[in-house]
N, C-alpha and C positions, 0 to 999 in steps of 0.2 A: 539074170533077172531081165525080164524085158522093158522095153521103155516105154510102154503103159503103166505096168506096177512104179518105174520109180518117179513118175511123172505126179502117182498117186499119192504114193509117200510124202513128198515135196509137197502135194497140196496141203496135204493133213499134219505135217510140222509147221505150214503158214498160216493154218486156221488155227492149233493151239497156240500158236504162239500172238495172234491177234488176240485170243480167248482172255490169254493170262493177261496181256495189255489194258482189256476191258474193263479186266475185274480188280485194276489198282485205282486207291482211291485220285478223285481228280482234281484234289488241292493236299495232293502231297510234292514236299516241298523239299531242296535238298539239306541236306543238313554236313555243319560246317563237321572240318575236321578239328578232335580235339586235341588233336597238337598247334590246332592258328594260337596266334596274338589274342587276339580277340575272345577263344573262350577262354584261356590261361588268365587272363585279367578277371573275366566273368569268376570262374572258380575261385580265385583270391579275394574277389568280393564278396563273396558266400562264404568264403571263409570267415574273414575277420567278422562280419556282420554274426553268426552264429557263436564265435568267441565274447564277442562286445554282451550276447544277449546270456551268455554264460557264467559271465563277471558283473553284471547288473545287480542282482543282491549283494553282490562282496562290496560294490562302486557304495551304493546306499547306506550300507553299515558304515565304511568309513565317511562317510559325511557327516552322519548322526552322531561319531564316536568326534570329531573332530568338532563341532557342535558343543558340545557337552563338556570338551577339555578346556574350549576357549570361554564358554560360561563358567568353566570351576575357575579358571585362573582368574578371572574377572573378579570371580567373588572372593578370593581370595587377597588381593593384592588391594594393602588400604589406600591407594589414591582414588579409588572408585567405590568409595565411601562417602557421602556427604557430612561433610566437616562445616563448611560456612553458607554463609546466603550474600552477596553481595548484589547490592541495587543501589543502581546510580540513574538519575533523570527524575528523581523526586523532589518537587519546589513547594508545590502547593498538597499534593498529598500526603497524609500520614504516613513517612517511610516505615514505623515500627506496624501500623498496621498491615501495611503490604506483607513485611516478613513474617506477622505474625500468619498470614494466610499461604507463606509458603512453607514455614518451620516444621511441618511432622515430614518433611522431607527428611530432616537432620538426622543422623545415624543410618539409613538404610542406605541403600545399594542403588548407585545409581539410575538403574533398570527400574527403580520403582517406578509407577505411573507414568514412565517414559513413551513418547509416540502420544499417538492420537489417531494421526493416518501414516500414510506410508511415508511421505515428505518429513513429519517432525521427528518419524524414528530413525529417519538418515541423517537427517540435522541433529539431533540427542535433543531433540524440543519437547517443552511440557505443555502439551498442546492446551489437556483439560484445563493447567493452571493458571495457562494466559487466557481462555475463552470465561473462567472465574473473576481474574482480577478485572477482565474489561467488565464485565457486569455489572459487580461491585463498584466501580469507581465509573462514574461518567464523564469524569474529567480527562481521563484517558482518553487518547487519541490511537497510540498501537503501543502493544508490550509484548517484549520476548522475553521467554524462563527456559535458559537450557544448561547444559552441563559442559564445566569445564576444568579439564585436568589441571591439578590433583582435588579432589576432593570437593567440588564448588559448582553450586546453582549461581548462575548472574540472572539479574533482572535488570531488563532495560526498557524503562518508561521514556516511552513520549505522550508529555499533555497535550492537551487541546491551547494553541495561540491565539490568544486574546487580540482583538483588531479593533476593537471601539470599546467606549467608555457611555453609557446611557444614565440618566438622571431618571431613577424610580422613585415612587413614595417612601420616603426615610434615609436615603441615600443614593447610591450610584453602582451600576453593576457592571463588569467587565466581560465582554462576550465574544465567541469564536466567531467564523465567518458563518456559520449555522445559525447565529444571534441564541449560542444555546449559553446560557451564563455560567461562566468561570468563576468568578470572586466576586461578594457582596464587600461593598467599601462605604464607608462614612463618609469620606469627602472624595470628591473626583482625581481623577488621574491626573499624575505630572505628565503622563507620556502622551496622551489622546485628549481631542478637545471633547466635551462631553455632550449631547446629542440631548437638546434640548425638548419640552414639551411632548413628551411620547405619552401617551394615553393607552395603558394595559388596561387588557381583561381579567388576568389570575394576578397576583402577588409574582414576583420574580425571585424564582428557588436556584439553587447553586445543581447546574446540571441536567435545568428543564428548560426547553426554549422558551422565551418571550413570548406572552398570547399578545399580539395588537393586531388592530386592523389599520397598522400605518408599518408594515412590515415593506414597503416598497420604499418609503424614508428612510429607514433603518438600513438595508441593502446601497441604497445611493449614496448615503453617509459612507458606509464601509469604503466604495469606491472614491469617494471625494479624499477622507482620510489617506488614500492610498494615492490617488496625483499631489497631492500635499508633498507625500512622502516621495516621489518622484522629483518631483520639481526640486526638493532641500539637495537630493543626492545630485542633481543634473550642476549643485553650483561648486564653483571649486574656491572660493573661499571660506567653505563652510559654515556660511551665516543661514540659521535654519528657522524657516518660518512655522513648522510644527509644535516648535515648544511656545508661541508665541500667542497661540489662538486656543480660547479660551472657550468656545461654546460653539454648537450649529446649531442653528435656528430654520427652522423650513417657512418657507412664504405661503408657497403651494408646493405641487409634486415635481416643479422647475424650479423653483426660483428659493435659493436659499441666502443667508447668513451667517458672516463668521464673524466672533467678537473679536479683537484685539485689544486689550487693555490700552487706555491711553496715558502716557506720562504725568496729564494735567489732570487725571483723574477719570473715571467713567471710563465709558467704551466708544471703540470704534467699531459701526457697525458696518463693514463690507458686504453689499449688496450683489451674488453674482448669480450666473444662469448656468444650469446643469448642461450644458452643452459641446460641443466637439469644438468649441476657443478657450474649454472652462482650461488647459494646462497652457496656454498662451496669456492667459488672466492672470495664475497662479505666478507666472516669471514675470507678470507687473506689477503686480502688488509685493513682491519680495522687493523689487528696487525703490517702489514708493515707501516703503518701510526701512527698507538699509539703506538708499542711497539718499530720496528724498526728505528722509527722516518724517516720518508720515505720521507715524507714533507719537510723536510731541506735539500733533494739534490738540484741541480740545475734542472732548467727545462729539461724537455729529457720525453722518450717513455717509460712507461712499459707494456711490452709485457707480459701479462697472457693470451691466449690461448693454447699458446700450453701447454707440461707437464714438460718443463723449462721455470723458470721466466727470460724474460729479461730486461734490463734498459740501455737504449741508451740514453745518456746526448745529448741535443743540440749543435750541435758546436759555438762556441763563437764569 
């Protein structure tokens, strides 16, 4: 063969072989071998993933079956029965009424009307039964109804805390810090001095706030009643000027009155001013009264507002 032809030849194997070159695609990419790490992990992953999705109905049944053995035993086993009703936290409420509005609990299975939302059905709370008794009862402050082994609903009332004592038409009412009223009373409290001359709009019902338009006397009281109660706690012979005083009186929306009974009969009228000295005032007039024996003058005015004390006797 001459070395033209195989000069030829040699061209025409270099142009097929450009040819075939040309004609592979030009984002082909190499591809691993499948003895690497790397696909053996891959394939193990398809694996179990196609196993997991081949046991999925069997996974399901057993939930459901396991579901339904832990409700049969449930219903089968009598501590999770309701047997009793216990409630404790009841002073001023009707306790048999309460129980009477949890009682068609008694005999069923705990699971009845259990939950509410997702929180009370974790807790075993009676949600409906506590969002009832608070309606029903305005004297309620917060109540719990839930279930506890063996056999037993508890109900845990908290009322509303009475903070002042107010003198209304026909007697005197006991009221939260809400000024919403607690208890109708015939004569005044031993515990609170009573909160004189209050001028209402409605009659004052057990459970409905106070209508007046001297609602900012009432609030101030509440607080004065409260550095009172401050000031007895601050002494450590325990001599308490709370139980002592006997009425507030408002002068204006500053200036008020505390009665103290006096020994010689009548009152003492202590004069003082709603102000940021009134708990510096409150630990002088306990000493005028325990130490200087204040309380055995005759009745008359002490004037603590200004920055001398005065005592103006009644005239006789």
């Amino acid at each position: 063969m001459s070395k033209s032809s195989n000069k030829k030849n040699s061209t025409r194997r270099s142009a097929l072989k450009r040819s075939q070159e040309s004609q592979r695609p030009k984002n082909a990419s190499f591809r691993p071998s499948p003895f690497s790490e790397e696909s053996r992990k891959k394939r193990e992953k398809e694996r179990r993933r196609s196993s997991l999705k081949s046991k999925k109905p069997l996974i399901f049944l057993s939930i459901i079956a396991a579901i339904l053995v832990i409700i049969t035993l449930l219903a089968l086993v009598p501590g999770f029965t309701i047997e009793t009703i216990e409630i404790d936290g009841a002073y001023r409420l009707d306790e048999q009424g309460v129980y009477d509005g949890i009682s068609h609990h008694l005999s069923k299975h705990f699971f009845y009307k259990i939950g509410g939302d997702f929180k009370s059905l974790l807790t075993l709370h009676y949600k409906h039964a506590e969002e009832k008794l608070l309606a029903e009862s305005p004297l309620l402050d917060t109540v719990d109804v839930y279930f506890s082994y063996p056999g037993k609903i508890k109900v845990d009332l908290k009322e509303k805390t009475e903070v002042m004592c107010v003198r209304v038409p026909g007697g005197y009412v006991l009221v939260d810090k809400d000024l919403t009223v607690i208890e109708l009373l015939e004569e005044a409290s031993e515990i609170f001095p009573s909160v004189e001359q209050i001028v209402l709009k409605e009659t004052a019902e057990p459970g409905v706030q106070l209508q007046t338009d001297q609602t900012e006397r009432l609030q101030k009281s509440i607080n004065i009643t409260a550095e009172i109660i401050r000031s007895d706690s601050s002494k450590i012979d325990g001599e308490q000027l709370l139980p002592l005083i006997r009425h507030i009186i408002w002068q204006d929306n500053n200036t008020f009155f505390l009665h103290i009974p006096s020994t010689q009969g009548g009152m003492i009228r202590v004069k003082l001013d709603d102000n940021r000295y009134l708990q510096d005032r409150l630990a002088l007039l306990s000493d005028l009264i325990f130490v200087e024996q204040c309380a055995d003058k005759s009745a008359g005015e002490l004037d603590m507002t200004g920055a001398t004390i005065h005592f103006r006797p009644d005239k006789s």
